[in-house]
VOGU-3710 file (C-alpha; in Angstrom, 3 decimals, decimal comma):
1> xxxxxxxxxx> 86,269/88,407/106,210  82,847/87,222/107,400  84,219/85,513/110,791  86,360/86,051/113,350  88,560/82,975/112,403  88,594/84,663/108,601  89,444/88,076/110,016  92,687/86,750/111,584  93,907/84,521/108,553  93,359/88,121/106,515
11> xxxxxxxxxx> 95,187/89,972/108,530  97,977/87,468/108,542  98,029/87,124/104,962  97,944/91,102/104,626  101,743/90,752/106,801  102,872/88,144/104,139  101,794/89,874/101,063  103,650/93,287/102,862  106,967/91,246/102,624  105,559/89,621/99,416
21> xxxxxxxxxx> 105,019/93,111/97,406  107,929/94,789/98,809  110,549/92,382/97,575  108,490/92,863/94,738  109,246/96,083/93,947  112,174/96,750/95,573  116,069/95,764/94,794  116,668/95,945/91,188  113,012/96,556/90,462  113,322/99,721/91,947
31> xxxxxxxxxx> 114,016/103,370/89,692  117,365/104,774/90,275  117,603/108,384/89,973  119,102/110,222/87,472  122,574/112,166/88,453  121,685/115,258/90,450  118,104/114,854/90,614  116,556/114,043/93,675  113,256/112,560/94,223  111,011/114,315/96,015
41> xxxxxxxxxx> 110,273/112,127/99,971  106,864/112,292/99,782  103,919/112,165/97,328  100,478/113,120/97,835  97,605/111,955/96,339  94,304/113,809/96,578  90,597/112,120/95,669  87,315/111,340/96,671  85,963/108,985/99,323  82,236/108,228/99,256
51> xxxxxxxxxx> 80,611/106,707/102,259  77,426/104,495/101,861  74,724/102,665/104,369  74,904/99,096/104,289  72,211/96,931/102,352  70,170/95,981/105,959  70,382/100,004/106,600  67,170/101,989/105,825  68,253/103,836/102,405  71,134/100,945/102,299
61> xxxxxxxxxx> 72,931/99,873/99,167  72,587/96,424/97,622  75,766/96,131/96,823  77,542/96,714/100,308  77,819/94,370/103,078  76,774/91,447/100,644  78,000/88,188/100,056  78,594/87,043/96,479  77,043/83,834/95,600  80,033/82,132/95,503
71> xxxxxxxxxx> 81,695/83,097/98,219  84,153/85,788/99,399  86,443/85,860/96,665  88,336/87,444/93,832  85,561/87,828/91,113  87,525/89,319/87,840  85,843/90,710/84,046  82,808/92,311/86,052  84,316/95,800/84,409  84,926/97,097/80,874
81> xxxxxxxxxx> 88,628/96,876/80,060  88,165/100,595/79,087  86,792/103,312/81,266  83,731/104,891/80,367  83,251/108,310/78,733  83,033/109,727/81,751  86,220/108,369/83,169  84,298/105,694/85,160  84,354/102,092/85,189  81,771/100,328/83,352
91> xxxxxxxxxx> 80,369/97,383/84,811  79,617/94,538/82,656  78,392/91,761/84,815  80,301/89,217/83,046  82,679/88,311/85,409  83,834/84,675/87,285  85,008/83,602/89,896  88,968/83,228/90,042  90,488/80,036/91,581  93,915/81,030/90,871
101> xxxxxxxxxx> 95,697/84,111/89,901  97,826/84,588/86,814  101,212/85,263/87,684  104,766/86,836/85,772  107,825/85,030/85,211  108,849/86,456/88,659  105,617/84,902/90,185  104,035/87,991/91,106  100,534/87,971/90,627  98,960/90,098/87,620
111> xxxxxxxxxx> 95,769/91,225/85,995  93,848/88,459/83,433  93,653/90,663/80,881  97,031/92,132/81,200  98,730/88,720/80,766  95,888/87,879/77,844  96,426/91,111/75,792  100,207/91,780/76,488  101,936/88,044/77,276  105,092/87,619/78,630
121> xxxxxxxxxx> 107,472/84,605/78,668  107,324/82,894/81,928  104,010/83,496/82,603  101,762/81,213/84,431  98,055/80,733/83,329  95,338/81,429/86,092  92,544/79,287/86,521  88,646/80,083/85,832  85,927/79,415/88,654  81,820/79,936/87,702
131> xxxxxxxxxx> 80,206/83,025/86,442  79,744/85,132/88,989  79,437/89,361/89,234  80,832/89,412/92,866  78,370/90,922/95,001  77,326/93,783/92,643  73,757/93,781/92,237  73,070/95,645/88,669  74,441/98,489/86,810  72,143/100,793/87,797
141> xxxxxxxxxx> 73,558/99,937/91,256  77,266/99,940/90,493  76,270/103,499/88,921  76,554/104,527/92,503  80,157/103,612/93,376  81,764/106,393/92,044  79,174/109,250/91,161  77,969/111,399/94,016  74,149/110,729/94,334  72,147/112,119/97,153
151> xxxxxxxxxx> 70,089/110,333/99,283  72,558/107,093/98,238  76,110/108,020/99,105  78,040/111,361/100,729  80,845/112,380/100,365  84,326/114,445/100,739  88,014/114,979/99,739  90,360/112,357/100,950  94,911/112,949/100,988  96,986/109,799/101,031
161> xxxxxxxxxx> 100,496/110,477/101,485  102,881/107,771/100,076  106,523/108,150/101,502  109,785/107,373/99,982  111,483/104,034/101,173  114,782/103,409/101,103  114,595/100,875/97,911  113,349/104,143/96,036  109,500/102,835/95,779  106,984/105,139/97,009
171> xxxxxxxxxx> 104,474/103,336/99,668  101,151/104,357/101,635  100,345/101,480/103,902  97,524/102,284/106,376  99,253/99,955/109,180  102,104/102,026/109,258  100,918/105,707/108,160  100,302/107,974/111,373  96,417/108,119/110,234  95,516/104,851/109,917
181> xxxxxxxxxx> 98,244/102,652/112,395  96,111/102,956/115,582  92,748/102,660/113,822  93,126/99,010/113,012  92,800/99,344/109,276  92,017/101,928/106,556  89,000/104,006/107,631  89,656/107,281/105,732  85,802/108,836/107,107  85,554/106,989/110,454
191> xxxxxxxxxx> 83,230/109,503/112,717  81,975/110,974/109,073  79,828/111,330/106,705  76,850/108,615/107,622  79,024/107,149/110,708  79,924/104,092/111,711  76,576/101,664/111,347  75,795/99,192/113,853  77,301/95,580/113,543  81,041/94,554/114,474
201> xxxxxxxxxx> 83,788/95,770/114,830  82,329/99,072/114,896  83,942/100,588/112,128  82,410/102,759/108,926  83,762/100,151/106,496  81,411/100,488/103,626  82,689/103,133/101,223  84,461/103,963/98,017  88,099/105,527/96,702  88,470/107,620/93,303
211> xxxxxxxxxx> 92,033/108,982/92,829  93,090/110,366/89,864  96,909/110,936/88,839  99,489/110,912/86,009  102,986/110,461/85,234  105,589/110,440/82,558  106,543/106,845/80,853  110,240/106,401/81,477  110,981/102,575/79,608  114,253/102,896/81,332
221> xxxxxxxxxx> 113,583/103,604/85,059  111,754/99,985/85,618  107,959/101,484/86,247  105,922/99,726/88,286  102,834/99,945/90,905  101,069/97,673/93,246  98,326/96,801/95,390  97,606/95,021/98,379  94,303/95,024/100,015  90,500/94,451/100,158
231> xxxxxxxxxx> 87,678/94,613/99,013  87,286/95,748/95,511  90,272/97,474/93,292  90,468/98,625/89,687  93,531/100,403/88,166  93,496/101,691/84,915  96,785/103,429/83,125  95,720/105,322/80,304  92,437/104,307/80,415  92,725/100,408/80,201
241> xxxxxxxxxx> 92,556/97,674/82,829  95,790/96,843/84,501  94,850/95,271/87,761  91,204/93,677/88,738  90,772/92,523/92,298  87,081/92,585/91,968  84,982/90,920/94,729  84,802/90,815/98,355  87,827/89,034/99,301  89,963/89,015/102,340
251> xxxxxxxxxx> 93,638/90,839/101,353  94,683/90,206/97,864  97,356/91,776/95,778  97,889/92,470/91,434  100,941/93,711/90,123  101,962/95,880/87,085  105,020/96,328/85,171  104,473/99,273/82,905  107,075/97,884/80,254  104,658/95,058/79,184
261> xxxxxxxxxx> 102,032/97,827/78,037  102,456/100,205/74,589  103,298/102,865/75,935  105,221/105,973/74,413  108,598/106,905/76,185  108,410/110,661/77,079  104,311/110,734/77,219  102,535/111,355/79,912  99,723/109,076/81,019  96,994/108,797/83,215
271> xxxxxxxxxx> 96,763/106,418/86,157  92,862/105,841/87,364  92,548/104,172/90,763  89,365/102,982/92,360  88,643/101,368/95,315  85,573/99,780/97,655  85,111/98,567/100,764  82,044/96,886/101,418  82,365/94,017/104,229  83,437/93,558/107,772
281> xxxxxxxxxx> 85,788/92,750/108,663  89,104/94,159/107,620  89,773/97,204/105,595  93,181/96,877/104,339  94,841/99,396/102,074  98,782/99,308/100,787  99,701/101,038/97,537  103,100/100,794/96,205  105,348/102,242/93,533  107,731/103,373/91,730
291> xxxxxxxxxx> 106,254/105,868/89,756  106,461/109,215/90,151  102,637/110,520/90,194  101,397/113,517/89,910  97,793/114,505/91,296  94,761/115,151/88,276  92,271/117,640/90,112  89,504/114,806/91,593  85,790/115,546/90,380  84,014/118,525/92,230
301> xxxxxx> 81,726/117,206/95,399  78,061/117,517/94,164  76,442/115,537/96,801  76,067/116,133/100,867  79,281/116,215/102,416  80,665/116,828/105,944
//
């Protein structure tokens, strides 16, 4: 992501990992229906995006537009396994570097912890690079990321619309969704908020995404959800770490399969998604999904917004 050269190998990995997650997810991974009951063709998720200067900027955060000290990577453990009180992540700052992803018996690629605390036969052991807490400068700084605080960050509500594919998963992809295709990438506030900042391209990429949903656990109807994208992503499901893509890293993706966790069939469960952008120069977003999720009202704006 810091080059040119970088910029196009991203974006040509983001077109493999597309065909890479969708044959994922789709064919018999995918839910069937029940008899009669149709699902609905699109689902819409509503949260918060919060847009930041970079660290150069007068007022700028530390944290954004930084390069971690070993490189532009995936740097995983820099967050609690459990979200705060608050519903926030908790950053830790004992994260490392990750030379290579742990993967399924299917190969996909999964969270550390998830193939640590809930193994799987077939699994394939990732491998551990140096301590590292991937560009994040402190806690009091990573405080920022997902709590409006004036005179640091400003922000507003954002709508992503994921749409029913044929294979029965539900996908937002910003190179394909109306919004996003001619943009170039996913710039959810471009023209708002703080602007786009100078520097190339000329894009407001330095920002974060809360969403907030939940579903019901259906053992049966082969539950799963994905992402594909950069920089930073944390999903929790009922308020523990499923998929860490910490880091500023060029497009990356984590998979889960909500059958390895202990979940209750019949309960419903909350699914906490957070997201960051912080370097040039690619913003690539793809969520994708089986599961049928329903929006959790996002936290009230108490900071400047547009």
């Amino acid at each position: 992501m810091n080059t040119e050269r970088l910029a196009t190998a991203s974006c040509a990995m983001g077109l493999l990992a597309y065909v890479g997650v969708t044959s994922m997810l789709s064919g018999p991974q995918a839910a069937a229906e029940p008899a009669g009951i149709e699902a609905p063709a699109t689902i819409e998720l509503r949260g918060l995006v919060r847009d930041f200067r970079e660290r150069t900027a007068p007022s700028g955060h530390p944290d954004f537009e930084v390069t971690p000290a070993h490189g532009y990577n995936i740097y995983c453990g820099n967050i609690s396994p459990y979200l705060g009180d608050d519903g926030k992540p908790v950053f830790t700052g004992q994260g490392r570097e990750v030379h290579r992803n742990w993967r399924d018996s299917a190969n996909r690629p999964i969270c550390y912890r998830v193939a640590e605390t809930y193994p799987a036969s077939g699994d394939k052991p990732g491998e551990w690079g140096p301590a590292d807490t991937g560009g994040i400068e402190s806690e009091k700084s990573f405080a920022h990321w997902y709590r409006d605080t004036p005179g640091v960050n400003m922000s507003r509500h954002l709508t992503l619309k994921l749409v029913r594919q044929d294979d029965d998963t539900y996908v937002f992809d910003n190179r394909f969704d109306p919004m996003y295709a001619d943009l170039g990438g996913f710039f959810p506030i471009e023209g708002r908020l703080y602007g786009k900042p100078d520097g190339f391209p000329e894009r407001n990429f330095h920002f974060t995404v809360e969403l907030r949903s939940e579903f019901v656990y259906d053992p049966d109807a082969n539950q799963v959800f994905g992402f594909e994208g950069d920089d930073d992503v944390w999903v929790f499901i009922n308020g523990e770490l499923v998929i860490d893509l910490g880091g500023v890293h060029p497009a990356k993706e984590q998979f889960i399969d909500l059958n390895r966790l202990d979940l209750e069939p019949g309960e419903t469960y909350p699914l906490d998604f957070f997201f960051a952008e912080r370097h040039r120069t690619q913003s690539n977003f793809r969520i994708v999904t089986t599961l049928q999720l329903t929006n959790v009202d996002p936290p009230a704006l108490t900071s400047i917004v547009d």
